[in-house]
C-alpha positions as CSV (number, residue, x, y, z in Angstrom):
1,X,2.6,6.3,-32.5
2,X,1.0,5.8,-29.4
3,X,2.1,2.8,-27.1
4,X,-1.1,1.5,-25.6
5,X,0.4,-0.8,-23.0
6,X,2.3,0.4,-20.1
7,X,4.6,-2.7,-20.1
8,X,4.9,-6.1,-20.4
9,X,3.2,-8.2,-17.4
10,X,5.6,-10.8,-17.6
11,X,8.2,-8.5,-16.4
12,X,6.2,-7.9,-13.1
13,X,8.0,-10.1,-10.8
14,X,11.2,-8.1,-12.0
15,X,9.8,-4.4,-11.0
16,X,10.0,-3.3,-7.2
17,X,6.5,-2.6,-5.8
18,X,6.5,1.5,-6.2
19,X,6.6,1.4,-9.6
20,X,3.8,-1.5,-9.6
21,X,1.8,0.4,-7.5
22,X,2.1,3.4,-10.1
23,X,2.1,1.9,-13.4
24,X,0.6,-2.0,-13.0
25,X,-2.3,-2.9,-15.1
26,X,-2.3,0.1,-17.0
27,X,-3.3,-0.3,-20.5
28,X,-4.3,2.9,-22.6
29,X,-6.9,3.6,-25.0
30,X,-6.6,4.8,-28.5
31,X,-6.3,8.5,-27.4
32,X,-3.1,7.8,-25.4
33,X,-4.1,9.5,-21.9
34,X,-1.5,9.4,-19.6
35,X,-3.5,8.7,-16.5
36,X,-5.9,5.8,-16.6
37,X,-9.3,6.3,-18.2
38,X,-12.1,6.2,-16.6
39,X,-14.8,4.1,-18.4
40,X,-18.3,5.2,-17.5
41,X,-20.7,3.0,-19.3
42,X,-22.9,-0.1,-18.0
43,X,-22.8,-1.7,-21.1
44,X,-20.3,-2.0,-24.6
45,X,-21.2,-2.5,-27.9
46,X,-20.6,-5.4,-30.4
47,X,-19.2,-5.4,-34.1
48,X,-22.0,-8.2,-35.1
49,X,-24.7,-10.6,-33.2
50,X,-21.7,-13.3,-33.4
51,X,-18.9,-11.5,-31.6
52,X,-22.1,-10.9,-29.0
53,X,-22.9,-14.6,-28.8
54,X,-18.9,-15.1,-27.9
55,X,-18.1,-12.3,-25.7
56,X,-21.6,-14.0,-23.6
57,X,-20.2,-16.8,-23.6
58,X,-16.6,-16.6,-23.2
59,X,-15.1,-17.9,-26.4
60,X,-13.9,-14.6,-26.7
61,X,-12.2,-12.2,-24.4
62,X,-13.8,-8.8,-23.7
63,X,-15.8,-6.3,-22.2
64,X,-19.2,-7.4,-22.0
65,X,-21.2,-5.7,-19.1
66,X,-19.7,-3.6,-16.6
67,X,-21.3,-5.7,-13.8
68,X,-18.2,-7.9,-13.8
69,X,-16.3,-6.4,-17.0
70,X,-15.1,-2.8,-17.0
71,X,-11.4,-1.5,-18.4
72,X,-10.9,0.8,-15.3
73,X,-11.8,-1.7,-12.9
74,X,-10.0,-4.2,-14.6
75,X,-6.4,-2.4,-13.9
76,X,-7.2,-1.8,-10.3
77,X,-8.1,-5.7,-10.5
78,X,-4.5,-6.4,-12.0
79,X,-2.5,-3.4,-10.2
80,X,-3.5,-5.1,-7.0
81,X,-2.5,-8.8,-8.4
82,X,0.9,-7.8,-9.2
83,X,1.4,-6.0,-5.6
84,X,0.1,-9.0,-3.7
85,X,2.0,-11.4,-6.3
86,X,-1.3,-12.9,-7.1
87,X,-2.5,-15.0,-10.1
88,X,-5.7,-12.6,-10.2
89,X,-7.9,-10.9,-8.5
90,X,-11.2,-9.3,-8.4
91,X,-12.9,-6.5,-7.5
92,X,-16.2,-6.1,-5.1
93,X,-18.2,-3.2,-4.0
94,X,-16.8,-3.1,-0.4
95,X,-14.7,-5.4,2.0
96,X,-17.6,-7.2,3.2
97,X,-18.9,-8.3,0.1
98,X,-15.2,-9.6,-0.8
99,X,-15.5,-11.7,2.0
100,X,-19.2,-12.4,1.4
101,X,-18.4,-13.2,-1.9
102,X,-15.3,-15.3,-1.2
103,X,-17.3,-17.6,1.3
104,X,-21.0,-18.0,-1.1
105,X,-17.7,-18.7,-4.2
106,X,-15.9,-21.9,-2.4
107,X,-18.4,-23.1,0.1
108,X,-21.7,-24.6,0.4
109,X,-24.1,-26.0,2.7
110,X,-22.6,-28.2,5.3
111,X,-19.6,-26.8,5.4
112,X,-17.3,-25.5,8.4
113,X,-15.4,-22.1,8.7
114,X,-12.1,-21.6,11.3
115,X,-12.4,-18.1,12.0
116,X,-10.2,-16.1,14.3
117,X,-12.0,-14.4,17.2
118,X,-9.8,-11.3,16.7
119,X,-11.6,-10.0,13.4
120,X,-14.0,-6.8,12.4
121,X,-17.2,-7.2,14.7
122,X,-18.9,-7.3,10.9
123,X,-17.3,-10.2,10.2
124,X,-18.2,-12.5,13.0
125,X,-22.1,-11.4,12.3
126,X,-21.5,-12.0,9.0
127,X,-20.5,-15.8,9.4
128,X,-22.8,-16.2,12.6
129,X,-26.1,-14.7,11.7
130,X,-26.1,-14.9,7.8
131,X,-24.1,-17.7,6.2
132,X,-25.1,-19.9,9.2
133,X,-28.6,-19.4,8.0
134,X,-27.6,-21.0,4.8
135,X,-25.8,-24.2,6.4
136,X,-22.6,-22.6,7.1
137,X,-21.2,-23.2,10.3
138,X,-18.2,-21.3,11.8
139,X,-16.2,-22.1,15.0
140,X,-13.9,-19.2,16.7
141,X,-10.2,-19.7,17.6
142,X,-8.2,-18.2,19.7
143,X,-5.7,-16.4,16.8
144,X,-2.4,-17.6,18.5
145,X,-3.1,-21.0,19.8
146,X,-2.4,-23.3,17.2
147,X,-3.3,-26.3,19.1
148,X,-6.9,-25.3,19.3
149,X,-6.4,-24.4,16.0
150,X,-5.3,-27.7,14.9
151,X,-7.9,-29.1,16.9
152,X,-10.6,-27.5,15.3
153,X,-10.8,-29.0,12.1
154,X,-13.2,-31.4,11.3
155,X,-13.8,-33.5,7.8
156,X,-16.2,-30.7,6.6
157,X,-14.0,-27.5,7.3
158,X,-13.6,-26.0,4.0
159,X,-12.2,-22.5,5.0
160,X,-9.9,-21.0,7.4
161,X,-10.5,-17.0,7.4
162,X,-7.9,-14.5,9.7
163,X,-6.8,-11.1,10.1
164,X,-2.8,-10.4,10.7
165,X,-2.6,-7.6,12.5
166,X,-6.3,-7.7,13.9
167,X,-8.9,-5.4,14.5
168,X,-8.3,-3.8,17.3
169,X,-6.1,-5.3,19.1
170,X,-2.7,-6.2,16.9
171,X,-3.0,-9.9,16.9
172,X,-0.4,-11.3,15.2
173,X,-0.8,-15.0,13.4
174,X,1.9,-16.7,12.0
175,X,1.0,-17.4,8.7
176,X,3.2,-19.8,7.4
177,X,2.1,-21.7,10.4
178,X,-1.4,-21.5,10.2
179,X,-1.1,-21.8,6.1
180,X,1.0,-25.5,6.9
181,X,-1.9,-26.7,9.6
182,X,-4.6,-25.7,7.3
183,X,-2.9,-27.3,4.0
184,X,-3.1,-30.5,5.7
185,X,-6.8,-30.5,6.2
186,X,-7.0,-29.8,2.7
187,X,-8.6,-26.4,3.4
188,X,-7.9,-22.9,2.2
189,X,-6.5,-20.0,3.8
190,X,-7.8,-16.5,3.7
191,X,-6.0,-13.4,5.3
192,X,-7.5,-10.5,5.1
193,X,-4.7,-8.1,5.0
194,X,-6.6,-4.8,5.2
195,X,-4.2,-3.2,8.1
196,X,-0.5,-3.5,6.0
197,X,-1.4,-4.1,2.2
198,X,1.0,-5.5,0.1
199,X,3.1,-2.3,0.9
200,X,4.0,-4.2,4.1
201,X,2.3,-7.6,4.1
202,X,2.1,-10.4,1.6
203,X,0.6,-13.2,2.5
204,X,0.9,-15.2,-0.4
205,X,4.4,-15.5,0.3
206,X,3.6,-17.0,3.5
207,X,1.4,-20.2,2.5
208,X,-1.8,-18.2,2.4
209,X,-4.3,-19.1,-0.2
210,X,-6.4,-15.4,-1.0
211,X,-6.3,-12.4,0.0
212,X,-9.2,-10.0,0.9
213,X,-9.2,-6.1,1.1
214,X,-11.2,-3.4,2.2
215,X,-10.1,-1.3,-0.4
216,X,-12.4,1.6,1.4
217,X,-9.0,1.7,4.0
218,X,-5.4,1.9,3.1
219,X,-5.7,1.2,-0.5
220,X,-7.9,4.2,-0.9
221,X,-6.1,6.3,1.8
222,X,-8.2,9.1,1.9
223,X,-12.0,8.2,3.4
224,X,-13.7,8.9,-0.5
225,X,-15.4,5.2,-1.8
226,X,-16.1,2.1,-0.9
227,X,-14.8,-1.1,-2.6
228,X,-13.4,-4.6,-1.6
229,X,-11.1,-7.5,-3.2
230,X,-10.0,-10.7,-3.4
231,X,-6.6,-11.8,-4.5
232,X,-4.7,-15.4,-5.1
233,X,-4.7,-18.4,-7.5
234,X,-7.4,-17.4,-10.6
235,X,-9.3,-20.8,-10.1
236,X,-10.6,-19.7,-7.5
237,X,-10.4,-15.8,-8.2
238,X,-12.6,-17.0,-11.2
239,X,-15.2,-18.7,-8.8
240,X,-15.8,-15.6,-7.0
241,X,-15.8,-13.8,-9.9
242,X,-19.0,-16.5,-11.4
243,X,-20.5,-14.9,-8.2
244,X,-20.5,-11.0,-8.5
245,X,-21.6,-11.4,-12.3
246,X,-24.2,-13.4,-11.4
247,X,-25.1,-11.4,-7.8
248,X,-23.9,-8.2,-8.7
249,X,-21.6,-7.0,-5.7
250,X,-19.8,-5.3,-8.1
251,X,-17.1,-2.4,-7.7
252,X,-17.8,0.7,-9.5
253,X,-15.6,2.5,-12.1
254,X,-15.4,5.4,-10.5
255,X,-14.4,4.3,-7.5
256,X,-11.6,1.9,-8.9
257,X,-10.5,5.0,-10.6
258,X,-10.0,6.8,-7.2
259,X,-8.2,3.6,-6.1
260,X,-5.9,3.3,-8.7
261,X,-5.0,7.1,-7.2
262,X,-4.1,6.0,-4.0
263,X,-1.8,2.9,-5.0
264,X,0.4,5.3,-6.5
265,X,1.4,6.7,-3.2
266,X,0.4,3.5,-1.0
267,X,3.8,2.4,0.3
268,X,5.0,6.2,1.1
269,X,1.8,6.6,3.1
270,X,1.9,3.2,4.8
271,X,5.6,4.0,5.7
272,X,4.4,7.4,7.5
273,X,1.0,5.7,9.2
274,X,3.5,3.2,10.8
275,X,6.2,5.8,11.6
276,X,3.6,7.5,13.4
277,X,1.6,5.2,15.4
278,X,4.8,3.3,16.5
279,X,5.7,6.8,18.3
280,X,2.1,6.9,19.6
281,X,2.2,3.8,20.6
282,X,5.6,3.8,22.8
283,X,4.4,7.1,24.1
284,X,1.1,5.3,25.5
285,X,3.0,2.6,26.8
286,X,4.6,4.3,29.2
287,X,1.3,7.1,30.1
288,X,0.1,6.6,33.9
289,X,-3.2,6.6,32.7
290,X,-2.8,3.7,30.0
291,X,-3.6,0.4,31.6
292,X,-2.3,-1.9,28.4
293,X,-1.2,-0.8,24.6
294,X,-1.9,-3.1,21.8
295,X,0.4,-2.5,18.7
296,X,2.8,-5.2,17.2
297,X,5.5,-2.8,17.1
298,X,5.9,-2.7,20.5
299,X,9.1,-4.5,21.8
300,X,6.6,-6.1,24.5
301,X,4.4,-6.9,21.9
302,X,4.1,-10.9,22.5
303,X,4.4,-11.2,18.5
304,X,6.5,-8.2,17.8
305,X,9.6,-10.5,16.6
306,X,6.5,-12.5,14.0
307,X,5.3,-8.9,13.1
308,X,9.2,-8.0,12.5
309,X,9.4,-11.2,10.5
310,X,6.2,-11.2,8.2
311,X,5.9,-7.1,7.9
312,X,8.0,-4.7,6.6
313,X,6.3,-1.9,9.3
314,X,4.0,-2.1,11.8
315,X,0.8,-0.4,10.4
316,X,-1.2,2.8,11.5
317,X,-3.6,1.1,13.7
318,X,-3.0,1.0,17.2
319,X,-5.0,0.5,20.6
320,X,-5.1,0.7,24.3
321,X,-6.9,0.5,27.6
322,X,-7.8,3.5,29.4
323,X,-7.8,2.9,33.4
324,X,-11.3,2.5,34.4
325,X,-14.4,1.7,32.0
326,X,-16.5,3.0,29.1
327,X,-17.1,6.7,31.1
328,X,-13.3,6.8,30.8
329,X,-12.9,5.8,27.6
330,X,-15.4,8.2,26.2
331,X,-14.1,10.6,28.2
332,X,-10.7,10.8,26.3
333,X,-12.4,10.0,22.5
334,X,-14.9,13.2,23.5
335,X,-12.1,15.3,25.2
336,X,-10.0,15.3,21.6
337,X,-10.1,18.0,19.0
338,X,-8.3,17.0,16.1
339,X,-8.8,13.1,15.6
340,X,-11.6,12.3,13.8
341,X,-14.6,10.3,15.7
342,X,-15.5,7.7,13.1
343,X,-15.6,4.2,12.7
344,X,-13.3,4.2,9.5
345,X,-9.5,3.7,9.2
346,X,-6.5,3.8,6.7
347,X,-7.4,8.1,6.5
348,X,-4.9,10.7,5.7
349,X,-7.1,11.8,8.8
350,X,-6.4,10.3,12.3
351,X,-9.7,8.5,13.4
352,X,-10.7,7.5,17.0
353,X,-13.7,4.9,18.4
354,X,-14.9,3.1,20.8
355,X,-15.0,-0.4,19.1
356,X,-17.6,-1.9,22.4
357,X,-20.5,0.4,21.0
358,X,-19.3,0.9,17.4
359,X,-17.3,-1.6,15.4
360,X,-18.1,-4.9,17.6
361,X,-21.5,-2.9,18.9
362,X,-23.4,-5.8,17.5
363,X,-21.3,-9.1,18.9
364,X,-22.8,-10.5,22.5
365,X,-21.3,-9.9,25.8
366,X,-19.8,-13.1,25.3
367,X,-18.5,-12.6,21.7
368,X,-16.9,-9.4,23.0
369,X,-15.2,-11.1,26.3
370,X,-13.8,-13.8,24.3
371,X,-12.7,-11.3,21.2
372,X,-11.4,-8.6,24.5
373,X,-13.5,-5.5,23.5
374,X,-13.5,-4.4,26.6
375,X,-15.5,-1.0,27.7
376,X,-12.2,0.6,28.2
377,X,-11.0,0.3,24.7
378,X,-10.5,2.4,22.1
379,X,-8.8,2.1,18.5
380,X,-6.9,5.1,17.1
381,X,-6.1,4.9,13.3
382,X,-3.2,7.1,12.8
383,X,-3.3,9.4,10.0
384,X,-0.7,11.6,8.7
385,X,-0.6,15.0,10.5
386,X,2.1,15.6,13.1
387,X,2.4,13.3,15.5
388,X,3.6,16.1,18.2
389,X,-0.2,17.4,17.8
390,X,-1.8,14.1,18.2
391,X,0.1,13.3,21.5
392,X,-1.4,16.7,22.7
393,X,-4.9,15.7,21.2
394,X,-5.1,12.2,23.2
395,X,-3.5,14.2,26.4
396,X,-6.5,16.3,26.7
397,X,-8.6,13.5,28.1
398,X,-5.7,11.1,29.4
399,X,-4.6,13.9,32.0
400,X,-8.0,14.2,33.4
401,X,-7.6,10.6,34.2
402,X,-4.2,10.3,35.6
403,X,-5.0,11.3,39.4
């Protein structure tokens, strides 16, 4: 006899996070496969026109269209929700649209968004150019004053939305904090913790309110598909959820398949990233031709005690300041050999870029002084091949800038 459920979900809170990672959410079919199934189909079948009318509905549970019901997606949905220590979650087709999703979910016209200015160049277009067009303000904060922060509430700000470590340069926000100042403005607080995952980071331990995930980066780990999601309380999981069946930002079985593949080995992976990069990093630190290293695990990291406090590791993202300007900093992304020039992170593959003419390319002078992209700057992602090589890789172009 065939046991079709993997275990009992009430027991999650008891089991450590490697064996959530490999066996949350799992719940086999009929034929007893030992990996999870992958469920191909765009649409299921009904035993009669009334079971139809309910599963439309909702009266009764079930897979209905795979536009916002699918099995495989379904456990990635619920692997990830017992990680995090969520209530639910759901799943989108990329990181943006869980954010998009999130804000279209729990906001409407007239309202105000908090936003960090330390966040993915995508984001700040995101809230600036297209939700704005819908009635949407947004104001930026500085991520680490929380006077400004408290000061920039107002009776319609709905939303507070931060990154923790930030892209690119390692802010670090105290969360609890934050979650406390934006509790008593009856707002809610989003984090996206793309950078640690729950295999380093949980936010909702901290006061945060949801989650959000580029699953494309760690959660994957190996640069194949693209998918996003949101995490938290399931009222208003369920909201954003109302949205993608009804918009259709939806993530695809295939790709939650591949994503359920990388949770197994998430934490072991996130543990090596941030072994590396914290060897990068205190190699940088101390290179004649580095003008300023940004990575939380840094002991002169301004944050590095909050980092210590609210992450288990530092993460695999790192940057720094070459001395001079962009013809510099291109000269030591174009002088490497083994790093990969992309704009995408959370590889097996180390990835390098120039975030003033890639990632934040499309944020104003202005946007990019106050967020500090500077020309000089450039974001390594560290991957998992020998650090030893990777020092050598970087040294190519550093040494030609030394004198």
């Amino acid at each position: 006899m065939v046991s079709l459920n993997q275990f009992d979900e009430e027991n999650f809170s008891e089991l450590g996070i490697d064996t959530l990672a490999v066996r949350a959410g799992q719940v086999r079919s009929a034929e007893g496969e030992h990996s999870e199934a992958l469920f191909l189909t765009s649409s299921y079948v009904f035993g009669s026109a009334q079971e139809a009318a309910d599963r439309f509905s909702g009266a009764q549970p079930g897979n209905v269209y795979s536009r916002y019901t699918n099995p495989t997606v379904r456990m990635f949905e619920e692997r990830i929700a017992a990680l995090e220590g969520a209530e639910a979650a759901v799943a989108t087709s990329s990181g943006m649209a869980a954010i998009l999703s999130t804000c279209i979910a729990l906001l409407q016209s007239g309202d105000h968004i908090l936003c960090s200015r330390s966040v993915f160049g995508t984001t700040t277009v995101l809230l600036t150019k297209f939700l704005a067009k819908f009635g949407v303000s947004t104001t930026f904060i500085n991520p680490t004053d929380y006077v400004a922060w408290e000061s920039g509430f107002t009776a319609k700000t709905k939303l507070v939305f931060v990154e923790t470590p930030s892209n690119p340069l390692s802010d670090i926000i105290d969360i609890q904090r934050l979650a406390d100042i934006t509790h008593k403005h009856n707002a809610l607080l989003v984090v996206d913790n793309c950078f640690c995952t729950p295999a380093l980071q949980r936010p909702l331990n901290f006061g945060a309110d949801l989650i959000v995930h580029s699953a494309t980066k760690y959660i994957d780990g190996q640069g194949r598909c693209l998918g996003g999601v949101v995490a938290g309380p399931k009222k208003y999981v369920d909201e954003v959820l109302g949205f993608i069946r009804s918009a259709g930002p939806s993530l695809s079985p295939f790709n939650a398949w591949i994503f359920l593949k990388g949770l197994e080995t998430l934490r072991l992976r996130m543990e090596a990233h941030s072994r590396s990069a914290l060897i990068l990093a205190e190699w940088l630190n101390t290179h004649p031709a580095i003008e300023k290293v940004f990575y939380g695990g840094l002991l002169t990291h301004p944050n590095h005690a909050l980092a210590a406090k609210q992450q288990s590791a530092f993460g695999g993202v790192l940057s720094f300041r070459v001395r001079g300007g962009r013809e510099e900093a291109w000269s030591v992304i174009d002088a490497t050999r083994i790093m990969s020039l992309t704009a995408n992170l959370g590889d097996a593959k180390t990835t390098i870029v120039h975030p003033a003419t890639t990632t934040h390319g499309r944020l104003t002078p202005e946007q990019k002084a106050e967020a500090g992209i500077t020309e000089n700057l450039i974001r390594v992602a560290v991957g998992l091949e020998d650090v030893v090589d990777l020092k050598a890789d970087l040294e190519r172009g550093l040494s030609q800038l030394k004198s």
